[in-house]
VORO-107130 format. One record per atom (N, C-alpha, C): residue number from 1; residue in one letter; x, y, z. Coordinates in steps of 0.001 Angstrom, whole numbers, plus 500000, padded with zeros to 6 digits. Atoms other than C-alpha are relative to their C-alpha. Example, Ala and Ser with C-alpha at 12.3 -4.5 7.8 and 13.67 -1.06 7.14 Angstrom:
2
SEMI   n res      u      v      w
SEMI   1   a 500890 498810 500000
SEMI   1   a 512300 495500 507800
SEMI   1   a 500900 501200 500000
SEMI   2   s 499180 498810 499940
SEMI   2   s 513670 498940 507140
SEMI   2   s 499230 501090 500730
//
This chain:
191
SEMI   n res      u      v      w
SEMI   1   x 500848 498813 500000
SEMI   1   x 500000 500000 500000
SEMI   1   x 500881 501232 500000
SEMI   2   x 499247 498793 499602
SEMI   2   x 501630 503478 499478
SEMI   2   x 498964 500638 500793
SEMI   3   x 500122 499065 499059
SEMI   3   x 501570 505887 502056
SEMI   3   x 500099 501381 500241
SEMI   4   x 499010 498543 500645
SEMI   4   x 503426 509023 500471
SEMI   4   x 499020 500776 499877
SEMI   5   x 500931 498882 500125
SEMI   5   x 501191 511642 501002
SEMI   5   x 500116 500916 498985
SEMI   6   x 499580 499448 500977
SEMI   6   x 502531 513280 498255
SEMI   6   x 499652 499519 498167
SEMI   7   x 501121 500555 500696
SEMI   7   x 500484 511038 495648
SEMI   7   x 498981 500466 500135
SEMI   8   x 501490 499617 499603
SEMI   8   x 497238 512420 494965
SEMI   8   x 499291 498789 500103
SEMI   9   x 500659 501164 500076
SEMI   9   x 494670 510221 495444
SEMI   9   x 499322 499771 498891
SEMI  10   x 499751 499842 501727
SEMI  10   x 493737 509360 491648
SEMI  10   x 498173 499102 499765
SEMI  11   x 501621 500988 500017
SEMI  11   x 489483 508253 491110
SEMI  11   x 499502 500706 498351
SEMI  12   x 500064 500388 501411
SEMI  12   x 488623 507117 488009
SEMI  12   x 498861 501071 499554
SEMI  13   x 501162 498703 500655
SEMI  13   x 486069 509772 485908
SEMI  13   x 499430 499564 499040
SEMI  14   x 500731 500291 501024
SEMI  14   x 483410 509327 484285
SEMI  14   x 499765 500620 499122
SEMI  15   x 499706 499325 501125
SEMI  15   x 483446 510063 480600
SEMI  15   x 498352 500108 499586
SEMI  16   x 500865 500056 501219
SEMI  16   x 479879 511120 479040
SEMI  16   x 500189 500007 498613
SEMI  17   x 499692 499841 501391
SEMI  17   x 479316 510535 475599
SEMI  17   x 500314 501694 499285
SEMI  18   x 499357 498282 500105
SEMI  18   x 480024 514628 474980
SEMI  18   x 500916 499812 500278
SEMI  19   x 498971 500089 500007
SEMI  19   x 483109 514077 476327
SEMI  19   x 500967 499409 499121
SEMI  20   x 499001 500723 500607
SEMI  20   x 484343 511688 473785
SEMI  20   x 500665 500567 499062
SEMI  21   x 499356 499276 501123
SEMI  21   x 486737 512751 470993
SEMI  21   x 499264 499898 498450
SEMI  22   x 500954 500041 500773
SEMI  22   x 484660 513481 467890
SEMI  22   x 500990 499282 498636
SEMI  23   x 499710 501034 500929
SEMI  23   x 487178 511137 465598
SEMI  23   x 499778 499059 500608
SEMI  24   x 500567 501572 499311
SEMI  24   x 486225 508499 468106
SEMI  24   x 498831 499552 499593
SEMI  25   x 502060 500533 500111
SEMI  25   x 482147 508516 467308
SEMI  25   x 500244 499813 498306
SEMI  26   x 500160 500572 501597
SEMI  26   x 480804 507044 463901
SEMI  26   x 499446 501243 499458
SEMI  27   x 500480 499013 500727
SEMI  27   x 480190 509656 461245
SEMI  27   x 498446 500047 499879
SEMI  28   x 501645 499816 500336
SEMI  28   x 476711 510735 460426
SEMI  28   x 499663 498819 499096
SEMI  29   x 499965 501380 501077
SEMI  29   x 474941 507654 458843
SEMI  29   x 500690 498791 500306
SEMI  30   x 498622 501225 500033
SEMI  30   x 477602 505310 459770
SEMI  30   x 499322 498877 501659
SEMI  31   x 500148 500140 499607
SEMI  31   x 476478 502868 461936
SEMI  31   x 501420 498718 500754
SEMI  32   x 498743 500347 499277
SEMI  32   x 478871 501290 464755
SEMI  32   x 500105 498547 499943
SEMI  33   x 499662 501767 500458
SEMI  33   x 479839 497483 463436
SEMI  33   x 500151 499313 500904
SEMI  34   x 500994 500908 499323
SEMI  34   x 477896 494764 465033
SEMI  34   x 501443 499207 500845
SEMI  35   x 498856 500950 499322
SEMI  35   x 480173 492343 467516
SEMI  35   x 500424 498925 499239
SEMI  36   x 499156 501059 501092
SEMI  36   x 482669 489948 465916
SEMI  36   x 499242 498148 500088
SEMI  37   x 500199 501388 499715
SEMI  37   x 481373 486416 466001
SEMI  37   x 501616 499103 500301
SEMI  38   x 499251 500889 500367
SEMI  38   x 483550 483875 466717
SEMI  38   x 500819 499143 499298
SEMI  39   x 500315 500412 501259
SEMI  39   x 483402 481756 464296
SEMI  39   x 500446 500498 498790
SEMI  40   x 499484 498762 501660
SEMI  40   x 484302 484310 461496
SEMI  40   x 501377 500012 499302
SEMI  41   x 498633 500249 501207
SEMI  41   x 486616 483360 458831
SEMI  41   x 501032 501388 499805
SEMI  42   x 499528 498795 499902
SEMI  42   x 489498 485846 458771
SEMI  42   x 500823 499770 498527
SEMI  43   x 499295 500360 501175
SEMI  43   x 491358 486715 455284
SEMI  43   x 501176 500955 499708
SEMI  44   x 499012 499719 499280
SEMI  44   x 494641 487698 454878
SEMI  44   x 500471 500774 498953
SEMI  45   x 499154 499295 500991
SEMI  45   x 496683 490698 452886
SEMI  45   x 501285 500137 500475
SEMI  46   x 498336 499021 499603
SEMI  46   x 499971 492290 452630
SEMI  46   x 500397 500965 499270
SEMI  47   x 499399 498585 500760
SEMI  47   x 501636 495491 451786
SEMI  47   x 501033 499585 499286
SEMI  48   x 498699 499629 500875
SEMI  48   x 504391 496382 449658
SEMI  48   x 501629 499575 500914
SEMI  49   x 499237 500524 499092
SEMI  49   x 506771 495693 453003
SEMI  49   x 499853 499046 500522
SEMI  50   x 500152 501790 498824
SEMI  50   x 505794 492055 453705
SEMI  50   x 499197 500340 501433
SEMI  51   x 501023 500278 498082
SEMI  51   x 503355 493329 457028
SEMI  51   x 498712 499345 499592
SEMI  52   x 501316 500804 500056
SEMI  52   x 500261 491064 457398
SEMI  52   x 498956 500494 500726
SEMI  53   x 501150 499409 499246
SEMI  53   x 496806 492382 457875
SEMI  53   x 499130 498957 499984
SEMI  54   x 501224 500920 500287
SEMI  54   x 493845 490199 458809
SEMI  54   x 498913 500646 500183
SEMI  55   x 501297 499662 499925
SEMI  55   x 490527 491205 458339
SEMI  55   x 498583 498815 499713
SEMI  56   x 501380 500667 499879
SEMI  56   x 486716 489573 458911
SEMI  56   x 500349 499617 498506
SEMI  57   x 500412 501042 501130
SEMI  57   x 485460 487389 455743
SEMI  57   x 498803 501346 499448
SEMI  58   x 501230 499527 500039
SEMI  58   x 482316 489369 456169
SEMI  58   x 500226 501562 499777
SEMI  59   x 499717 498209 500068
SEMI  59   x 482223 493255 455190
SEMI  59   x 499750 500606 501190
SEMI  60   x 501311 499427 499322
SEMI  60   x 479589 494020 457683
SEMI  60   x 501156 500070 501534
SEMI  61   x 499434 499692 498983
SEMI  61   x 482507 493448 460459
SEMI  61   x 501042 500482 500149
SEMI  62   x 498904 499407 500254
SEMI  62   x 485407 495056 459371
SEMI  62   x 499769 501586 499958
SEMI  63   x 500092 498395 500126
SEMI  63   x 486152 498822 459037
SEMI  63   x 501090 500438 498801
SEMI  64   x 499411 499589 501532
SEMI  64   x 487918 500435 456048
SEMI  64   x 501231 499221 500234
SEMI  65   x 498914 501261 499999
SEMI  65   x 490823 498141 455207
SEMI  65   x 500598 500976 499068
SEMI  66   x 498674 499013 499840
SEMI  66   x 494425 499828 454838
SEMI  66   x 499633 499638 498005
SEMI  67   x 500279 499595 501604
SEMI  67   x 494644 501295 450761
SEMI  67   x 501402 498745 499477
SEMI  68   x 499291 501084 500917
SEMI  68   x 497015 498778 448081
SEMI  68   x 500068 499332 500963
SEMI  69   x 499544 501587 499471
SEMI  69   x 497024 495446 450122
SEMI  69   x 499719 499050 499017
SEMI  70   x 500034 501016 500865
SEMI  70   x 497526 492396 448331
SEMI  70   x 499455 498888 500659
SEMI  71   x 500178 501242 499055
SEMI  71   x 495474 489277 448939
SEMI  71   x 501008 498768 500165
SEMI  72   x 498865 501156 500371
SEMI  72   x 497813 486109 449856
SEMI  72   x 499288 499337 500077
SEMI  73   x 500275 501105 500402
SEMI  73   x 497585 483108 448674
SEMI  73   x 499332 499080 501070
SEMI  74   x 500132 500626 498980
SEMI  74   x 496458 480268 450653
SEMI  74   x 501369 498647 500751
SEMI  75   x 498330 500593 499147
SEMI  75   x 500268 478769 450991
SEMI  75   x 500346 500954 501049
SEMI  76   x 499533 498548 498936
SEMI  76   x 501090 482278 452360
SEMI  76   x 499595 499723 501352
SEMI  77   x 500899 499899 498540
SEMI  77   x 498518 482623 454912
SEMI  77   x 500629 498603 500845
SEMI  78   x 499963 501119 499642
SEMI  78   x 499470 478981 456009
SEMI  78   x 501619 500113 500459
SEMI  79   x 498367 499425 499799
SEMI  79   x 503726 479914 455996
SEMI  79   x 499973 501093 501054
SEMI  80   x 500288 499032 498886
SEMI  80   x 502520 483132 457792
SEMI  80   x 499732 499226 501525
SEMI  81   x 500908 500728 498528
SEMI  81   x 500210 481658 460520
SEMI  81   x 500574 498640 500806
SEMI  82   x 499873 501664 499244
SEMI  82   x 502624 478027 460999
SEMI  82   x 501364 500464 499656
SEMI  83   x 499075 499330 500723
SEMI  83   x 506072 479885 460410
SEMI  83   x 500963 498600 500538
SEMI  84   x 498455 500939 499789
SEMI  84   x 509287 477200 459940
SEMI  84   x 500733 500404 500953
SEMI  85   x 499048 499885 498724
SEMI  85   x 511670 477010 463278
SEMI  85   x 500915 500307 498977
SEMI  86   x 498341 499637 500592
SEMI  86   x 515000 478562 461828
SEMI  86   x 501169 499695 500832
SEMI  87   x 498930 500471 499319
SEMI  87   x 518281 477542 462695
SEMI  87   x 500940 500853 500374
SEMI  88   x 499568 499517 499210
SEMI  88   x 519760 479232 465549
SEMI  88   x 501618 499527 500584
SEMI  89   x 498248 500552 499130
SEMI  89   x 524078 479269 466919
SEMI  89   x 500407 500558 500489
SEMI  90   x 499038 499178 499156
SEMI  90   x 526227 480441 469004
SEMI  90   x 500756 499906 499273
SEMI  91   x 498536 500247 500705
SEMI  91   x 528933 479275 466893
SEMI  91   x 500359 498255 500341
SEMI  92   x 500014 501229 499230
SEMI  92   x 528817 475781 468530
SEMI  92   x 499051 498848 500080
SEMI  93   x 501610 501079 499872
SEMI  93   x 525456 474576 469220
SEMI  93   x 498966 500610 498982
SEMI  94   x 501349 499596 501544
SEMI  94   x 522225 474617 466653
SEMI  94   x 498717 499426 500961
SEMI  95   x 501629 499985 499567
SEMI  95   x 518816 475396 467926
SEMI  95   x 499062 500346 499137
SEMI  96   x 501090 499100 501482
SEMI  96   x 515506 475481 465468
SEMI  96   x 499393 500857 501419
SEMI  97   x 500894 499042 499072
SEMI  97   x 513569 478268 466946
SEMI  97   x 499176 500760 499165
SEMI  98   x 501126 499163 501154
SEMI  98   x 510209 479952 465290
SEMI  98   x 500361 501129 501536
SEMI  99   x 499403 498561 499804
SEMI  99   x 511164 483624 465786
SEMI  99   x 501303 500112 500365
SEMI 100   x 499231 499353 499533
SEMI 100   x 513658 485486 467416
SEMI 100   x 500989 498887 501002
SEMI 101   x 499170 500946 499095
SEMI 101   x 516502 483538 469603
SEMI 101   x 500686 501265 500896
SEMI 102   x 499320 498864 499436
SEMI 102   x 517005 486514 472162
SEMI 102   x 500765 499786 501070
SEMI 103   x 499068 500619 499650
SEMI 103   x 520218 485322 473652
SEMI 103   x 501379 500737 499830
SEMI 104   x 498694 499118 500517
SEMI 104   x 523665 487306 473846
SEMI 104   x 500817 498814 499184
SEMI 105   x 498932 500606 500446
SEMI 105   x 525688 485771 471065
SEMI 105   x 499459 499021 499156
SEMI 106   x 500390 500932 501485
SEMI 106   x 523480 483671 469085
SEMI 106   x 499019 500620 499040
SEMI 107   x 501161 499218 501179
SEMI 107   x 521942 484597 465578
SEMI 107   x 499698 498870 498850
SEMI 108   x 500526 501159 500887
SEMI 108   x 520849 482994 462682
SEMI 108   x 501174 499371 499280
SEMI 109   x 498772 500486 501043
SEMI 109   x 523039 480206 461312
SEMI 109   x 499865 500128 498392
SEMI 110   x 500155 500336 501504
SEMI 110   x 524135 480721 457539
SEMI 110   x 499827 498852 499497
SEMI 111   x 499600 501574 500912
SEMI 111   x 523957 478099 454693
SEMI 111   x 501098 499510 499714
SEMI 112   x 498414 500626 499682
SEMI 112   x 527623 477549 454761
SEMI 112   x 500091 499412 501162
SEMI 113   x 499896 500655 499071
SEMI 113   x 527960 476995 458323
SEMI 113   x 498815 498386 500395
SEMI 114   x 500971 500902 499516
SEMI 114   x 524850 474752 458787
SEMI 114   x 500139 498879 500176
SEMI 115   x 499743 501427 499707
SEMI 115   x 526275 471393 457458
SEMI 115   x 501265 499571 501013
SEMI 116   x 498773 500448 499035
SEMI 116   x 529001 471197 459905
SEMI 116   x 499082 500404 501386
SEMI 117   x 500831 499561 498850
SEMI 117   x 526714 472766 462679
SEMI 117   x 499112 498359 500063
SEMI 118   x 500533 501030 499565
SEMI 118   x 524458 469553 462048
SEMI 118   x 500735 498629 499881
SEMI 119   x 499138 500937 499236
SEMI 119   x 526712 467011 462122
SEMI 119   x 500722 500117 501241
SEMI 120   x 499715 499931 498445
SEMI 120   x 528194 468599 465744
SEMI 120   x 498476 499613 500631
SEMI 121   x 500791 500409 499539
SEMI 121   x 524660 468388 466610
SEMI 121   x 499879 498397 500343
SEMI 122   x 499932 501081 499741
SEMI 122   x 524298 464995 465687
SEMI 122   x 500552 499293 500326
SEMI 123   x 499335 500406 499318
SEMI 123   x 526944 464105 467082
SEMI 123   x 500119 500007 501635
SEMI 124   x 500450 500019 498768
SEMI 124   x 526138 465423 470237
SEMI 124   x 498768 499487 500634
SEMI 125   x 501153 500385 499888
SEMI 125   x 522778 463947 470083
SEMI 125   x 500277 498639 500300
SEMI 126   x 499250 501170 499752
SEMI 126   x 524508 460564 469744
SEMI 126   x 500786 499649 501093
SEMI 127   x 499201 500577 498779
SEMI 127   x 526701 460808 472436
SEMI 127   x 499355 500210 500932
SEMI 128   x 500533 499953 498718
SEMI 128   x 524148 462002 474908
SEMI 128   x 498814 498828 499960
SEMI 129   x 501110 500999 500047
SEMI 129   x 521867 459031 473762
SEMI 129   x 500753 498653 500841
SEMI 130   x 499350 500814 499648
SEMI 130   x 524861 456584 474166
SEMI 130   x 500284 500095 501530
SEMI 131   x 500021 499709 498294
SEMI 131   x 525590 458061 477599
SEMI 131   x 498836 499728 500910
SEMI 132   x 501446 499941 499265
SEMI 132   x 521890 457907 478962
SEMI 132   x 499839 498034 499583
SEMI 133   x 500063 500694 500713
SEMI 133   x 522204 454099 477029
SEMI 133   x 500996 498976 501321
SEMI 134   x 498480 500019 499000
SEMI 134   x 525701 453451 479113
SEMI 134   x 499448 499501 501505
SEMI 135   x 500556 499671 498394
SEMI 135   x 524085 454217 482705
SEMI 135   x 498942 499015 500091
SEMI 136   x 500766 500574 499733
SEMI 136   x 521320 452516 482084
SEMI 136   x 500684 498203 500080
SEMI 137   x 499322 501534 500292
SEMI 137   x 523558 449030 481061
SEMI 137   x 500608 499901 501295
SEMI 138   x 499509 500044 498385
SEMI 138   x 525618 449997 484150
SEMI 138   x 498923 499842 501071
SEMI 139   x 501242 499717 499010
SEMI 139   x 522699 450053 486400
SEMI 139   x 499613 498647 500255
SEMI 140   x 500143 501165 500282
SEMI 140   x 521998 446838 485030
SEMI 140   x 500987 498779 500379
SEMI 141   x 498640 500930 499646
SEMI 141   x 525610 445154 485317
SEMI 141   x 500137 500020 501339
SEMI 142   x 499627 499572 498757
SEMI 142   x 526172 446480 488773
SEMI 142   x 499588 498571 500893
SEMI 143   x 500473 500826 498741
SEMI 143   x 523821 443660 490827
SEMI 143   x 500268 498267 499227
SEMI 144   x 499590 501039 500758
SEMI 144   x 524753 441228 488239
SEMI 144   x 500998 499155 499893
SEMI 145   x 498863 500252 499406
SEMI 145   x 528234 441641 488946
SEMI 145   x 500157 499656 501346
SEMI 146   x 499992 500286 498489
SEMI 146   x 527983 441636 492638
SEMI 146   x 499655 498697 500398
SEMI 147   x 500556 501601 500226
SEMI 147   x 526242 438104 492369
SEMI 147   x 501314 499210 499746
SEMI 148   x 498665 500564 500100
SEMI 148   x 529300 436855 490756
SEMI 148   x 500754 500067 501022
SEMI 149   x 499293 499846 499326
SEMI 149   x 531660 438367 492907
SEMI 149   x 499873 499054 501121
SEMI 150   x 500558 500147 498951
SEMI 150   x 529930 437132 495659
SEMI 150   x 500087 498415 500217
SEMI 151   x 500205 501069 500852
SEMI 151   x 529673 433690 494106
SEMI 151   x 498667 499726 500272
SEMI 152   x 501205 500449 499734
SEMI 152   x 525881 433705 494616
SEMI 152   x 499293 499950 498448
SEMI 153   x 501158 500154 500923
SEMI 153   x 524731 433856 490877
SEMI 153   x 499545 499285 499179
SEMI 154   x 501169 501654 500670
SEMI 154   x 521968 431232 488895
SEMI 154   x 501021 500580 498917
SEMI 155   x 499871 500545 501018
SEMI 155   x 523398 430320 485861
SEMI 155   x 499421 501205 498949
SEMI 156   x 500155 498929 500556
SEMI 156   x 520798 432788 484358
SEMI 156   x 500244 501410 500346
SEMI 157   x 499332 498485 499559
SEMI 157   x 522521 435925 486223
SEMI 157   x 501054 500003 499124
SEMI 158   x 498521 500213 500469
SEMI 158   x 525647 434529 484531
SEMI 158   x 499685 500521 498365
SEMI 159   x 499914 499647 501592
SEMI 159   x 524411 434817 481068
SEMI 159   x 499212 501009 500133
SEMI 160   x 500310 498539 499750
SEMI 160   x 522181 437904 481791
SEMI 160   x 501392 501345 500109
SEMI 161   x 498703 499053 499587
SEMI 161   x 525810 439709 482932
SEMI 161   x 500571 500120 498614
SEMI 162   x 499529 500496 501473
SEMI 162   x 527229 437951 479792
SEMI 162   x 499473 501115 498627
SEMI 163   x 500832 498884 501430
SEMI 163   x 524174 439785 477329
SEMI 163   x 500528 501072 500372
SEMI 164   x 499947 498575 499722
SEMI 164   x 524718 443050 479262
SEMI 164   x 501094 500400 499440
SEMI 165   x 498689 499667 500305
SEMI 165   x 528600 443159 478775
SEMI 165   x 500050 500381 498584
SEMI 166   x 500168 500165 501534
SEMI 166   x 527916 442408 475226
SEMI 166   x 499502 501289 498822
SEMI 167   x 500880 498634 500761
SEMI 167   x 525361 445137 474550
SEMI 167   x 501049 500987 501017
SEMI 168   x 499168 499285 499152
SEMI 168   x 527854 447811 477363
SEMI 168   x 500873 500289 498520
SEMI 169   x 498308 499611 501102
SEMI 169   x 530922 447198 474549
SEMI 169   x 499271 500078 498290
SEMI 170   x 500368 499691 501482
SEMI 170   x 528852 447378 471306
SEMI 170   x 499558 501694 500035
SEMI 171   x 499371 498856 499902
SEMI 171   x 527940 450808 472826
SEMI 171   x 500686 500718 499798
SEMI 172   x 498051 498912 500047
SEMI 172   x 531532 451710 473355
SEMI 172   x 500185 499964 498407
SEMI 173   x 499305 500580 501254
SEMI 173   x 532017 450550 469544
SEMI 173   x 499035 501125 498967
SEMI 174   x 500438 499413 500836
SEMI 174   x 529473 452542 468321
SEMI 174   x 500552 501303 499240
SEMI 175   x 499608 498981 500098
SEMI 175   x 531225 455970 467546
SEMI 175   x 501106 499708 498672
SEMI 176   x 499497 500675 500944
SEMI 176   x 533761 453627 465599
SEMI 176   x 499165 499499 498538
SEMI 177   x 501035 500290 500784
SEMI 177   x 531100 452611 463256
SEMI 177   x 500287 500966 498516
SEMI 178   x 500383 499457 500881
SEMI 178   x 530693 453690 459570
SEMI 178   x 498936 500465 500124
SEMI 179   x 501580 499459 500355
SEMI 179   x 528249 456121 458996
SEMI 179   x 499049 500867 501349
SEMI 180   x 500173 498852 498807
SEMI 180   x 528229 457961 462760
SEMI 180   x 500512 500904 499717
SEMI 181   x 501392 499722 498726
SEMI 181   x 526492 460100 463791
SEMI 181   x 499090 499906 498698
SEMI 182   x 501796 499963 500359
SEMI 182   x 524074 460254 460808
SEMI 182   x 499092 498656 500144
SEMI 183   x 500631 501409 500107
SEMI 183   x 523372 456324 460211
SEMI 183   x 500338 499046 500894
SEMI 184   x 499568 500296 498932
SEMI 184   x 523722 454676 463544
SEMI 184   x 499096 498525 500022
SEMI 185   x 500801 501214 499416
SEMI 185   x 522324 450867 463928
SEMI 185   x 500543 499621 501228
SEMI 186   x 500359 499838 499130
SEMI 186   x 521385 451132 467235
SEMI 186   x 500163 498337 500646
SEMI 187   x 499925 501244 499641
SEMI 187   x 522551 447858 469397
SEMI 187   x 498634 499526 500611
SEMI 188   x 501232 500489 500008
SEMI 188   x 518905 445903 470826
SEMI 188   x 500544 500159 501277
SEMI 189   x 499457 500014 499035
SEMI 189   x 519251 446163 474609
SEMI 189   x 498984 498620 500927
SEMI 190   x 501104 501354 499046
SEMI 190   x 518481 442934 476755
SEMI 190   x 498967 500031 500210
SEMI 191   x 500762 499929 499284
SEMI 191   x 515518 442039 477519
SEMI 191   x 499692 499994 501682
//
C-alpha cells in the first residue's frame, strides 16, 4: 500500500458521451459494426513491406481496410500463421527456433555453416543418447556383477551379465562405426 502523502489520490472519471473525441464517434449515417462472432473466417493481405493484415470474411465486420494490400495466397497465409523454426548458433550449438533467439551471442546460422553445425549436433545427440544408454547398462551390470563376485549367481545371472557386457561394449564401439552420427544401427538392449 503506498503511504506518500505526496500522491494524489487518483478516482477514476466518468466520461459522458460529449466528452468523447469526435474522431472516436461514427460519422453521420455510419452505423457502429455489430460484435465479431467467433466463428468468422478471417482473410489475409499484405503490403508492399511484407506486414500482414487480417481482416473479417464478412464486410459488415470490418472497418475500412488499409489502401494497396495484396490478397495472399492460401500457401502464404498457412507459411505466415505456421512459420518454419529457423536455425539458431552460438557458433557451437544449433537450435531450430520459430522467431527470434534473444540470447547474447546467438543469431541465425548461415547456409555455409549449417552442414558442419548439424553434424556437431548429431553428434552430440549421439553421444548424449549413448551416455543415457551406458548408465542405464551399468545400472543393470552392477547387481549382476555383485552376484558373481559374491559367488551367489543362477546360471541365468551369469548369462544375463554375459548379454549386458555384450550390449555395454557394442555401445563403446558405436562411435567407431561407419556412417556415425548420421546412420547409427542402434545395438537391441536385453531384455
Amino acid at each position: 500500500m503506498i503511504t506518500d502523502n505526496s500522491i494524489p489520490n487518483i478516482v477514476p472519471e466518468v466520461i459522458e458521451v460529449g466528452d468523447i473525441p469526435e474522431f472516436l464517434l461514427p460519422k453521420a449515417g455510419e452505423d457502429l459494426p455489430p460484435e465479431i462472432p467467433n466463428n468468422l473466417e478471417m482473410r489475409y493481405w499484405k503490403d508492399d513491406d511484407g506486414l500482414v493484415y487480417a481482416y473479417p470474411e464478412a464486410p459488415q465486420y470490418c472497418g475500412p481496410m488499409k489502401a494497396g494490400l495484396t490478397p495472399m495466397s492460401e500457401v502464404e497465409v498457412l507459411a505466415h500463421l505456421n512459420p518454419l523454426p529457423l536455425p539458431w548458433t552460438d557458433g557451437v550449438e544449433l537450435r531450430y527456433v520459430v522467431g527470434v533467439m534473444d540470447l547474447p551471442g546467438w543469431r541465425c546460422a548461415t547456409e555455409q555453416e549449417l552442414p558442419g553445425l548439424l553434424v556437431s549436433q548429431r553428434t552430440a545427440d549421439a553421444q548424449a543418447r549413448i551416455a543415457k544408454l551406458r548408465r542405464e547398462a551399468d545400472a543393470a551390470i552392477a547387481p549382476l556383477q555383485d552376484a558373481i563376485d559374491l559367488q551367489e549367481a543362477s546360471e541365468f545371472e551369469i548369462e544375463q551379465l554375459n548379454t549386458w557386457k555384450r550390449y555395454r561394449i557394442a555401445l563403446s564401439r558405436l562411435t567407431e562405426r561407419s556412417g556415425y552420427p548420421e546412420n547409427i544401427d542402434w545395438p537391441v538392449p536385453p531384455a
